[in-house]
C-alpha positions in Angstrom: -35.4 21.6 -3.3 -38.5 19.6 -4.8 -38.1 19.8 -8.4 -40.6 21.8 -10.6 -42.7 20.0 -12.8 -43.5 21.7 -16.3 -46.8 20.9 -17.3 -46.8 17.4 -15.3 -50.6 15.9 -14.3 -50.3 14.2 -11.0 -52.3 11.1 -10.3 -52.3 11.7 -6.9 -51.6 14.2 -3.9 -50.6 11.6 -0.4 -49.9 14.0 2.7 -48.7 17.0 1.1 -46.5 14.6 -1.3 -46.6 14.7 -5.3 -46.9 11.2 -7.1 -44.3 12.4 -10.0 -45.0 10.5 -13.3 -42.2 8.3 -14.1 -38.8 8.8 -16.4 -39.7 8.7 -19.7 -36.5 6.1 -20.8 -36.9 3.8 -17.7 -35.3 0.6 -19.0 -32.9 2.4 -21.9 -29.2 2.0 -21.8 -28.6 4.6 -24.1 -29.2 7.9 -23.8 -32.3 9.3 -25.7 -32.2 10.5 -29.6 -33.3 13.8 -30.4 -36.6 12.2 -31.9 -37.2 9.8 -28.8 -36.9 13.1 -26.8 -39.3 14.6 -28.5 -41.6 12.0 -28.9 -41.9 11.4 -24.9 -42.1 14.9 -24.1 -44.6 15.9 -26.7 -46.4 19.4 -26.5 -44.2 20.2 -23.7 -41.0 19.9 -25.8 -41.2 23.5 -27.0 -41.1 24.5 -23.5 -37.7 22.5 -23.1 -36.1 23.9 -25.9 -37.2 27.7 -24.7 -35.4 27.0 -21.3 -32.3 25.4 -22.2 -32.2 28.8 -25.2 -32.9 31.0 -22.3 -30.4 29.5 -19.5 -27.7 30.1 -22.8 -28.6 33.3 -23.5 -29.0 34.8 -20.5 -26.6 32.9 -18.4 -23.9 31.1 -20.7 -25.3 28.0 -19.4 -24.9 26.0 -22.4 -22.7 22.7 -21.5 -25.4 19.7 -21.9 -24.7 16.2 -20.3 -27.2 13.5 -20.6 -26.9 11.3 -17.5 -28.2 7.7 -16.0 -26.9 5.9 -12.7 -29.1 2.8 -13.5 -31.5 1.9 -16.7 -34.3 1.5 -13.3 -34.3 5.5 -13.0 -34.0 6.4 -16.6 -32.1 9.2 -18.0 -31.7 12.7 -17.5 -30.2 16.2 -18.9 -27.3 18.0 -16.5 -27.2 21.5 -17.6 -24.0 23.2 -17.1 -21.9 26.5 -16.9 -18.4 25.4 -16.9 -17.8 23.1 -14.8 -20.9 23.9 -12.2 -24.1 22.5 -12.7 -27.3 24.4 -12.6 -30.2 22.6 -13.0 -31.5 18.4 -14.0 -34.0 18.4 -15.9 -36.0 14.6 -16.1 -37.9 14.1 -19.4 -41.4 12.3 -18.5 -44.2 11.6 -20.8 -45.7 15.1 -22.4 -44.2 16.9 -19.5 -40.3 17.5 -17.7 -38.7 18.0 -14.4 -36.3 20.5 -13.5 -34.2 19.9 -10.5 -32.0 23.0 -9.1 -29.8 23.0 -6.3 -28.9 26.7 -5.1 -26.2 27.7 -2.2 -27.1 31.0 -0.5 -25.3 33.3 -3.1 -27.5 31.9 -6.0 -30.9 32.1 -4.1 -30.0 35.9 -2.9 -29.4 36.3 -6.4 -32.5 34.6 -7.6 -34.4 36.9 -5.2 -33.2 39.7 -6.3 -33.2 38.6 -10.4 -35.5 38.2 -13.0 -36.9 34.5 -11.7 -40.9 34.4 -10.8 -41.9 35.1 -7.6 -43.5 31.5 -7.5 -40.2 29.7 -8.2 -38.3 32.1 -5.8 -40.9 31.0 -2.9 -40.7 27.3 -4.0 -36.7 27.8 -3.2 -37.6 29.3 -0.1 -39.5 26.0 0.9 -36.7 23.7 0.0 -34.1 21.9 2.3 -30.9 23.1 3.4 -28.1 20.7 4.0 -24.5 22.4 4.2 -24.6 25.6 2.1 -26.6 24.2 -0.6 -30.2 23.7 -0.9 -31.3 21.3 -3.4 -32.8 17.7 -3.9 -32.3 15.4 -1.1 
């Protein structure tokens, strides 16, 4: 699935292709402080806080992992129920990521849920590869 970007600016659109701004801790080892967290995502923090208080409350997705593969890509925040992830979401500067991958139980679901009907047609858009569709 291509990822959502809350309250991102682009810099420019190439053939139907966003130009994402980039991490926010490119270049950290560690992962980011509460404060640093903040201060990179700026306005767009209260937004972050809302959707990781909703994905809890409605969903009991509440297990919070803060993952990097390399200090080149950054860091970012694997949000769990138990032991299944459900969405990524990539701090950049005054705005965030969210990444979900969805198998076909979890989109019928989000079809027939409470999700908006924008981010159940992005889903419809996004690639399938096995029984999942997510990034790729």
């Amino acid at each position: 699935m291509r990822p959502l970007h809350i309250g991102c600016n682009f810099a420019s659109r190439i053939q139907q292709r966003f130009v994402m701004t980039p991490n926010a801790f490119i270049g950290k080892t560690k992962q980011p402080t509460d404060g640093e967290l903040t201060t990179a995502l700026g306005p767009a923090r209260a937004t972050w806080d809302q959707l990781l208080a909703d994905l809890d409350r409605e969903f009991g997705v509440n297990i919070r992992e803060w993952n990097s593969y390399s200090p080149k890509a950054g860091w970012s925040l694997r949000v769990k129920r138990k032991a299944r992830t459900i969405v990524w979401l990539g701090p950049r500067e005054s705005c965030f990521i969210a990444a979900l991958v969805l198998g076909d139980k979890a989109m019928r679901a989000a079809r027939a849920g409470k999700l908006p009907q924008r981010i159940v047609n992005h889903g419809r858009s996004a690639e399938v590869s096995g029984r999942n569709r997510g990034p790729h």
